[in-house]
C-alpha positions as CSV (number, residue, x, y, z in Angstrom):
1,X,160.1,185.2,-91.0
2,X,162.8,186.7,-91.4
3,X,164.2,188.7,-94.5
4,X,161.3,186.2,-96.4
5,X,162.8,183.3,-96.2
6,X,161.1,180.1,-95.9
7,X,162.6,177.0,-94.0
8,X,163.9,174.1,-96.5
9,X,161.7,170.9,-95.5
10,X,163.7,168.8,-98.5
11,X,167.3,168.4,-98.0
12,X,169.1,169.9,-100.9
13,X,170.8,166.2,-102.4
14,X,169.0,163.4,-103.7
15,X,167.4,160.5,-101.8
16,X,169.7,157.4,-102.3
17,X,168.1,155.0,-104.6
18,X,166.3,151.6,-103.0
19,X,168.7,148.6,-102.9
20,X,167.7,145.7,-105.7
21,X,169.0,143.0,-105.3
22,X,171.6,141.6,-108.6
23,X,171.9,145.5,-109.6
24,X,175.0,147.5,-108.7
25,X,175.0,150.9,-107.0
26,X,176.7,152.3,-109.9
27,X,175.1,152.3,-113.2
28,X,177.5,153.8,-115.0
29,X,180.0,150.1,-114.4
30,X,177.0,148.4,-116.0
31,X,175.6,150.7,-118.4
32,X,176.9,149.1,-121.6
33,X,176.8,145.6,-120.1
34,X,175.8,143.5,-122.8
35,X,177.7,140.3,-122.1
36,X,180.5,140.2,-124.4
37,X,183.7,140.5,-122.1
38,X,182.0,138.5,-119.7
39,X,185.2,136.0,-120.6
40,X,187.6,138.2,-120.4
41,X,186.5,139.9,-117.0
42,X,186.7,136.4,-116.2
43,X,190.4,135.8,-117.0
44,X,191.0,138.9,-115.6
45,X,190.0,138.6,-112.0
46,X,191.5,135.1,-112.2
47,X,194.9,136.3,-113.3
48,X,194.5,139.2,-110.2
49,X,193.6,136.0,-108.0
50,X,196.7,134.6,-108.3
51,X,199.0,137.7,-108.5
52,X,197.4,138.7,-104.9
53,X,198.0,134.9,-103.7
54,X,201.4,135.3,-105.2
55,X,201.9,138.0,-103.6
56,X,200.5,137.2,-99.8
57,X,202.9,134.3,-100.4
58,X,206.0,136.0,-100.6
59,X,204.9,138.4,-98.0
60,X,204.3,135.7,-95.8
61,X,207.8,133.8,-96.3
62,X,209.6,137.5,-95.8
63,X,207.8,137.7,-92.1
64,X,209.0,134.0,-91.2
């Protein structure tokens, strides 16, 4: 050995977490998930639904 040093047999990161199903990869997104702006998440990704269809649209139309 050299200068005393021993080899690393554990890779200096953290092991990724097992996969479960129904729980997100980031906990900080769901942290303070207690159900109260499930509605308004809900109106929200509508509303980005139909911008992005409004937009594919027009995008569309332009390339004809």
């Amino acid at each position: 050995m050299l200068g005393g040093h021993q080899p690393q047999l554990r890779p200096n990161y953290p092991f990724p977490k097992a996969f479960i199903p129904g729980h997100t990869t980031n906990d900080s997104i769901k942290a303070g998930d207690d159900g109260v702006g499930d509605e308004e998440d809900k109106k929200e990704k509508i509303l980005h639904r139909e911008i992005e269809r409004q937009r594919r649209k027009e995008m569309n139309t332009l390339y004809a």
